[in-house]
C-alpha positions as CSV (number, residue, x, y, z in Angstrom):
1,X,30.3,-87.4,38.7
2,X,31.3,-87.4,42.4
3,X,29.6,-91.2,42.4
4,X,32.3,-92.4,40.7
5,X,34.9,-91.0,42.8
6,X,32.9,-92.4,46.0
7,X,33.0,-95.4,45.0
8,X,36.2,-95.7,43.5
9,X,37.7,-94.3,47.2
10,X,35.2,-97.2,49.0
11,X,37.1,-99.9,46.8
12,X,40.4,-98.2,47.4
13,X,39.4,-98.8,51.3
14,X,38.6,-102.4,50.0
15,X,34.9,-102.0,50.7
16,X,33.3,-103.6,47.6
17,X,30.8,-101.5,46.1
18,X,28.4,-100.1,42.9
19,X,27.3,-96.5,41.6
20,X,24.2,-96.6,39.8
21,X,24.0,-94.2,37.1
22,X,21.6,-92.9,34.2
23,X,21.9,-94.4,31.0
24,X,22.9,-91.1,29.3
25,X,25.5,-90.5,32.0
26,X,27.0,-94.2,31.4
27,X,29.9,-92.7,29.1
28,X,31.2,-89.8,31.5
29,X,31.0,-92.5,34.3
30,X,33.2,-94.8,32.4
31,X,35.2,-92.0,31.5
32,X,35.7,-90.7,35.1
33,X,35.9,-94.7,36.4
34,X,39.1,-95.3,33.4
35,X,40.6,-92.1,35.0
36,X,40.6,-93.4,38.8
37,X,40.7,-97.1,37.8
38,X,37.4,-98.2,38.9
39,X,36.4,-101.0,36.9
40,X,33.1,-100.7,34.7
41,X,31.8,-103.9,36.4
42,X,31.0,-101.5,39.4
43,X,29.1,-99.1,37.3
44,X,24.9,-100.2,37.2
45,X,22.7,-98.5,34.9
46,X,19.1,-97.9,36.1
47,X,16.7,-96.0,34.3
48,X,16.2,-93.5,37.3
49,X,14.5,-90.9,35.1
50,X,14.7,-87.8,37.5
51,X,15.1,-89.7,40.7
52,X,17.8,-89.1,42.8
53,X,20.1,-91.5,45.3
54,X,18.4,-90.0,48.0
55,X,14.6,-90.0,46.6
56,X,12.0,-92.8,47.3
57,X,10.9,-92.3,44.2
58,X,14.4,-94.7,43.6
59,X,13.7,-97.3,45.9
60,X,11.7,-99.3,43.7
61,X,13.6,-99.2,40.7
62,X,16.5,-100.1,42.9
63,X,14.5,-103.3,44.7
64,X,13.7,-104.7,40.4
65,X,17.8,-104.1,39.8
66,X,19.0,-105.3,43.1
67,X,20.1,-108.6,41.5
68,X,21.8,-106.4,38.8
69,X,23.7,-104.3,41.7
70,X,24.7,-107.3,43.7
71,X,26.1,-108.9,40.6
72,X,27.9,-106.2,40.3
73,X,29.8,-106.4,43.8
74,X,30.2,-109.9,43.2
75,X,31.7,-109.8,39.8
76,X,34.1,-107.0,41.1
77,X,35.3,-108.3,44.5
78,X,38.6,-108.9,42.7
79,X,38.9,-105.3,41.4
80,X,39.8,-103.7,44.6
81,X,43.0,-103.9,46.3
82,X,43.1,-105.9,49.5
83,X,42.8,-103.3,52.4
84,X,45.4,-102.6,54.7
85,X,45.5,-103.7,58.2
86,X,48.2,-102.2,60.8
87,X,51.1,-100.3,59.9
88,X,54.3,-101.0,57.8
89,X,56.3,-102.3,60.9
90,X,53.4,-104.8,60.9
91,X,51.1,-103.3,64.3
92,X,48.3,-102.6,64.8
């Protein structure tokens, strides 16, 4: 699940984030997020049936869970290391 591993980069980068998954693909994500230490506060299920991230057909399952998605962000803004500004001799 490349998702996973997005996301997991995007809070590495300390930009807060979510991966919506399938609930019969909830276990390998949680696998795959242990194994990167992504926290499982970032992973959203949505029943997207055979949508895709990239099909309308998602947007309004998305727009009934955004509350879930942003609680999600919210909840995990601590999970992510800080990101880092300038270099180690402290400039930019």
């Amino acid at each position: 699940m490349r998702s996973v591993l997005d996301t997991a980069e995007l809070e590495a980068k300390g930009i807060p984030t979510v991966v919506l998954v399938e609930p019969g693909w909830y276990k390998e994500a949680r696998f795959i997020a242990h194994g990167v230490k992504l926290s499982e506060r970032r992973i959203q299920v949505l029943p997207l049936g055979t949508t895709t991230a990239s099909s309308i057909d998602a947007i309004p399952i998305v727009e009934q869970h955004i509350a879930d998605i942003l609680d999600g962000i919210i909840k995990g803004f601590g999970d992510a290391d800080p990101p880092r500004v300038g270099s180690a001799s402290g400039s930019d």
